[in-house]
C-alpha positions in Angstrom: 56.3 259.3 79.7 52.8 258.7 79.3 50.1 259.1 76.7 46.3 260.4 77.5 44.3 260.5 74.8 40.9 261.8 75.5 38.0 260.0 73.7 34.4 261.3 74.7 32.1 263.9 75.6 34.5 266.1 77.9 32.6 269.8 77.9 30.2 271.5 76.0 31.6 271.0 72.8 29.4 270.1 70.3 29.0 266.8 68.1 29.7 267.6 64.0 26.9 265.7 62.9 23.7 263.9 63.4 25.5 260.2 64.6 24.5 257.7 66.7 28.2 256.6 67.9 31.3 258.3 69.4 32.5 261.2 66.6 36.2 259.7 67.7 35.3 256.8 65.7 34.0 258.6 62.2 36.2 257.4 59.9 38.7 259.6 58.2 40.3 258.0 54.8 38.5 254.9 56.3 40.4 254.6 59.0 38.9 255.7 63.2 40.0 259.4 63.8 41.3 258.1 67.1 43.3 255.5 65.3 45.4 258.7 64.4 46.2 259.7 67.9 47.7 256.6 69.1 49.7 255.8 66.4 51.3 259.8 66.6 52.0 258.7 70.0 53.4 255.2 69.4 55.7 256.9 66.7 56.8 259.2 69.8 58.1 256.2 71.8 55.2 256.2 74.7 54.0 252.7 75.5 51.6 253.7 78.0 48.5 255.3 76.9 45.3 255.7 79.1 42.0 256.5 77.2 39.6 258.7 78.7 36.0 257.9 77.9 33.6 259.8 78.5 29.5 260.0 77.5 29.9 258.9 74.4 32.0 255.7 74.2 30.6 254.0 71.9 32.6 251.2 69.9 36.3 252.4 71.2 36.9 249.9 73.8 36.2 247.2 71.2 38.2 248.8 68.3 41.4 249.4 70.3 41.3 246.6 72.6 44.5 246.6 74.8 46.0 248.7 72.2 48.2 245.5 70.8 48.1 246.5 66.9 49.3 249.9 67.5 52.7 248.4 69.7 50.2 250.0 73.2 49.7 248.9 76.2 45.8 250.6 76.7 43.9 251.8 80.0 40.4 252.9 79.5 39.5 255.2 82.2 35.9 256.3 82.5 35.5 260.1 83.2 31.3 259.9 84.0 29.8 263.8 83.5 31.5 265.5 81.3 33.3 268.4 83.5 36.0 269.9 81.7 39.4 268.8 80.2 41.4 269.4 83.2 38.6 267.3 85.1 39.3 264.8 82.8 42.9 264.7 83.3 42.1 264.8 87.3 40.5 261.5 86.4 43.6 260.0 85.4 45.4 261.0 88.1 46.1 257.7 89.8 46.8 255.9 86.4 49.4 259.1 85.3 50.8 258.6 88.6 53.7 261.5 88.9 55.3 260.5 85.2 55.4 263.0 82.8 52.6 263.2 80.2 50.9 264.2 76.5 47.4 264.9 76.6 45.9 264.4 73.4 42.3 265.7 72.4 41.1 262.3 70.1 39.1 264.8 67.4 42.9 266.7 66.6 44.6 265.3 63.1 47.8 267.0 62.7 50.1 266.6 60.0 53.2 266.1 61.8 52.2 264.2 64.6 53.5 264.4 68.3 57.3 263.3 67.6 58.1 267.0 67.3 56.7 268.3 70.9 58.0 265.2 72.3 61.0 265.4 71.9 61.3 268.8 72.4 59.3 268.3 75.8 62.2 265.5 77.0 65.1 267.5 75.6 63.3 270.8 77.6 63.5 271.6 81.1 59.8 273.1 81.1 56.9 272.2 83.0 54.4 272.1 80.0 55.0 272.7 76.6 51.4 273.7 74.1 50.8 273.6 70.9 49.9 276.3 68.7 49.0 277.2 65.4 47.5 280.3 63.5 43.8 280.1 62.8 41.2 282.2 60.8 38.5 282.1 64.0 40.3 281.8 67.2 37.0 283.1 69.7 35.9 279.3 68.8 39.2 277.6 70.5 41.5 278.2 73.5 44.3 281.1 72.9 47.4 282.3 73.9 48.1 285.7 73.4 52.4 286.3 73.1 54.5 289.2 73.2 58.1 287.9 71.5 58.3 284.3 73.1 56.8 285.5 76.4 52.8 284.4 77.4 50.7 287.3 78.2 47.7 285.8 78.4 45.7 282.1 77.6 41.6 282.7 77.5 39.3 279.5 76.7 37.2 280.8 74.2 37.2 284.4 74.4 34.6 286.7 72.5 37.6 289.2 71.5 40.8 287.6 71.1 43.4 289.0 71.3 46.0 287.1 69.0 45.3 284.6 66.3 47.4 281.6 67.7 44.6 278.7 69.1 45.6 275.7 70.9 45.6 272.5 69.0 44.8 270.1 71.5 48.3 268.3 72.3 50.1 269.8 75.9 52.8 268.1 77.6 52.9 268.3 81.0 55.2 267.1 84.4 53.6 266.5 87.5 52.9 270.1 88.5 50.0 270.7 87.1 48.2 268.1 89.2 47.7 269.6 92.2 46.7 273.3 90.1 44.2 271.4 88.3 43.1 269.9 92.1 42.8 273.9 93.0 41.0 274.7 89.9 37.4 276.0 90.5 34.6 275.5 87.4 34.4 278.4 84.8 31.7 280.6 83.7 30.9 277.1 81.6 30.9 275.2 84.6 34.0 273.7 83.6 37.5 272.9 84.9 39.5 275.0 82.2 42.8 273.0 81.4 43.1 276.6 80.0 43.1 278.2 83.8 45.0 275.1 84.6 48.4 276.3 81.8 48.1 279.9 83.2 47.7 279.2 86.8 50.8 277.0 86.1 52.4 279.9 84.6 52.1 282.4 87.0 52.8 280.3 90.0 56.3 280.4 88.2 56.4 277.2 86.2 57.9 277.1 83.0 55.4 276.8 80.1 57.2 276.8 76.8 54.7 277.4 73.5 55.3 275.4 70.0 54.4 276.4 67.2 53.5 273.4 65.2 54.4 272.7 61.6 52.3 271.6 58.7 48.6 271.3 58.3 46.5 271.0 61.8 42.3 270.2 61.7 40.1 270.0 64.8 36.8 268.3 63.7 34.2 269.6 65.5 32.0 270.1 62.0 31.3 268.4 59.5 33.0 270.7 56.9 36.1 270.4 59.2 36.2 266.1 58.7 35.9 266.7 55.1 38.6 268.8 55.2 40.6 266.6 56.9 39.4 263.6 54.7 41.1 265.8 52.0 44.7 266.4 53.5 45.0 262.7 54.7 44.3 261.3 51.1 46.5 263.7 49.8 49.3 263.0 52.1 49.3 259.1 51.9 52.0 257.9 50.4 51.7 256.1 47.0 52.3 252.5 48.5 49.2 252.9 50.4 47.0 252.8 47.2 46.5 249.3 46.2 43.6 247.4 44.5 43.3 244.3 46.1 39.4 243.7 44.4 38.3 242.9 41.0 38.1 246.3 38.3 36.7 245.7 35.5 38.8 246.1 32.3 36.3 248.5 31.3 36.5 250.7 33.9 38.4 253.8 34.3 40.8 254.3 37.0 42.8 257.5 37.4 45.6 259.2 40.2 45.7 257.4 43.7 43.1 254.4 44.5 42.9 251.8 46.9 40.3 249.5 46.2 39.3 247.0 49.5 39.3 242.8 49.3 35.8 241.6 47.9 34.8 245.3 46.1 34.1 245.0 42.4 34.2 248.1 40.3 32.2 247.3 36.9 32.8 248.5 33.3 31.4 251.9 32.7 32.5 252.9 36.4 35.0 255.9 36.5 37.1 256.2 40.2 39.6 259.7 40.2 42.2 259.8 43.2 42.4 260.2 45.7 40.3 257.7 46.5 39.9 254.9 49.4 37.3 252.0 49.0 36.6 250.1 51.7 36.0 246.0 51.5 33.1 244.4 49.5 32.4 247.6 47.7 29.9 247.8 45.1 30.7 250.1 42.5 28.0 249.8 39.4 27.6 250.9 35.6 28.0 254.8 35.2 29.1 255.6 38.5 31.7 258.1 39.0 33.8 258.3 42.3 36.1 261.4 43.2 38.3 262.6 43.8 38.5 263.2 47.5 36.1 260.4 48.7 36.6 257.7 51.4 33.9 254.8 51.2 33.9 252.7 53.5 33.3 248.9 53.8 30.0 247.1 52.4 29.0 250.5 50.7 27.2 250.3 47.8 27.4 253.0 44.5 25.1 252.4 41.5 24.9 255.1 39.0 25.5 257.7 41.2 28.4 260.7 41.5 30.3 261.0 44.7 33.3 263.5 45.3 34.9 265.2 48.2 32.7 262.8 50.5 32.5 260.1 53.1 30.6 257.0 53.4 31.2 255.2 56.3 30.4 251.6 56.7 26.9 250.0 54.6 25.9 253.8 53.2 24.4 253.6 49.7 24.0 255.8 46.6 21.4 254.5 43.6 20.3 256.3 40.7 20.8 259.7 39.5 22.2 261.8 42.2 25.3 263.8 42.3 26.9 264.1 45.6 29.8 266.9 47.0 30.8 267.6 50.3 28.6 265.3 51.8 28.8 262.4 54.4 26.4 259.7 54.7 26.7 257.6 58.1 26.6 253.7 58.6 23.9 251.9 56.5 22.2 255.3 55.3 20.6 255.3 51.6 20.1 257.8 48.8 18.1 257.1 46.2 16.9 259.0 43.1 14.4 257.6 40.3 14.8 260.8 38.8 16.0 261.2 34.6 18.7 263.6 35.5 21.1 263.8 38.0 19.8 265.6 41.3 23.0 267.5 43.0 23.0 267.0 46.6 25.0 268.1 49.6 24.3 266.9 53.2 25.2 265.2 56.2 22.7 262.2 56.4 22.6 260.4 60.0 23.1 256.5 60.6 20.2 254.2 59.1 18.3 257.4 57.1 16.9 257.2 54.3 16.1 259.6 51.4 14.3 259.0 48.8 14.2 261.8 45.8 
């Protein structure tokens, strides 16, 4: 079996936030969202995984590499326009050759990985298995409508839905649906619809079997959806995974589950509350107050300044009297405040801005 993880612009979907690289690579507890997908489907047993990139593939090739640290062997296959999911899968056609594979949408983080549809998948003799789980607004993904453990129906996107249950983003499939998805004709997006691809599967009598998943599920196509995410994955870690490799003041105040990077110095008067990741060579100055809920990333730089439920990817800076929530600051941006009392602020602040209050 083989892994394809898909790691670009596919379709119309759109980017969470102001950011200058690919949105696979925002980092969630500090670590590449992608990062998350191939090591649920090195945990499944695959060995084979072909990345699709497509218009925005920026930084992936060098992060992964051949896919080494995460036991991988990597392809990177370029998809060009971005035409649809099931185009992108038609791109991979000669590298997925006629073995049996996951698709994987790289901007999925689910709690309980792939293990569970793999191994249902290779213990199953259906032609595709999809994931599903409840959601509050299902016109915004692809859904399957069910009636007992029978499909009735699977609509990309549909204006009225007509059951709760979206896709998540993770569908096993055999070599059937290859030549479908070379049949398929572009939807009313101009799309190929790996949607139209499942039911045209399904009604030409294949056997598409539906899994409910378990435990918590995020797509993060906005920015309140990463910090959600953010939140269940610090949560979740496991206490071993919270470890302060830098230099803490004795002065300082640290409370619940921290990991503090190599080279990051927390000063006295400082005040970190877990969950919390720091990065490498953090600053963290006199009077600052950190989380809980926050992932900084490497070379940021906090002096004086509140931060919780946030991100800070890499060289993003807070000084002076400013109180951030529910905020994410990209690579190298600054806030500053000269202002005597602390300014509460909550944005999503691009690479290299600055703001000055």
């Amino acid at each position: 079996m083989k892994g394809l993880i898909l790691a670009g612009g596919h379709g119309t979907r759109l980017r969470p936030l102001t950011y200058t690289g690919n949105k696979h690579m925002i980092p969630i507890a500090n670590e590449p969202m992608l990062f998350y997908g191939l090591r649920h489907l090195g945990a499944a047993g695959l060995k084979e995984v072909g990345i699709i990139l497509g218009d925005a593939r920026e930084g992936i090739e060098e992060a992964v590499g051949d896919g080494h640290a995460f036991g991988l062997r990597v392809t990177y296959i370029h998809q060009g326009a971005p035409k649809g999911l099931a185009h992108a899968v038609a791109c991979a056609r000669e590298f997925l050759s006629d073995d049996p594979f996951v698709m994987y949408l790289g901007d999925n983080l689910l709690e309980e990985g792939t293990t569970p549809l793999v191994a249902q998948f290779r213990a199953s003799p259906a032609d595709a298995i999809i994931g599903v789980t409840p959601v509050e607004h299902p016109s915004s993904y692809g859904v399957v409508e069910m009636r007992g453990e029978e499909i009735v129906s699977i609509l990309e996107k549909p204006a009225q839905p007509k059951s709760n249950l979206a896709l998540i983003g993770v569908y096993l499939f055999t070599a059937k649906i290859h030549p479908i998805i070379a049949s398929l004709a572009p939807s009313r997006r101009g799309e190929l619809e790996i949607t139209d691809a499942i039911w045209k599967l399904h009604e030409s009598g294949g056997k598409v079997a539906v899994r409910r998943v378990n435990g918590w599920w995020k797509d993060t196509g906005r920015p309140e959806d990463l910090l959600a995410a953010n939140d269940l994955v610090l949560r979740s870690l496991p206490a071993d995974r919270f470890r302060v490799e830098g230099t803490v003041s004795p002065r300082a105040t640290l409370a619940g589950n921290v990991r503090i990077g190599t080279g990051s110095v927390v000063h006295a008067g400082a005040t970190i509350t877990g969950p919390v990741v720091l990065g490498s060579n953090v600053t963290v100055g006199r009077g600052s107050q950190i989380g809980p809920d926050v992932a900084v990333g490497d070379r940021c730089s906090i002096e004086g300044s509140a931060v919780r439920r946030s991100i800070l990817m890499e060289g993003a800076s807070l000084r002076g009297k400013v109180a951030v929530t529910d905020s994410i600051l990209g690579r190298n941006a600054q806030v500053t405040s000269r202002r005597s009392r602390a300014t509460p602020l909550q944005c999503v602040v691009g690479d290299t801005t600055v703001i000055a209050l």
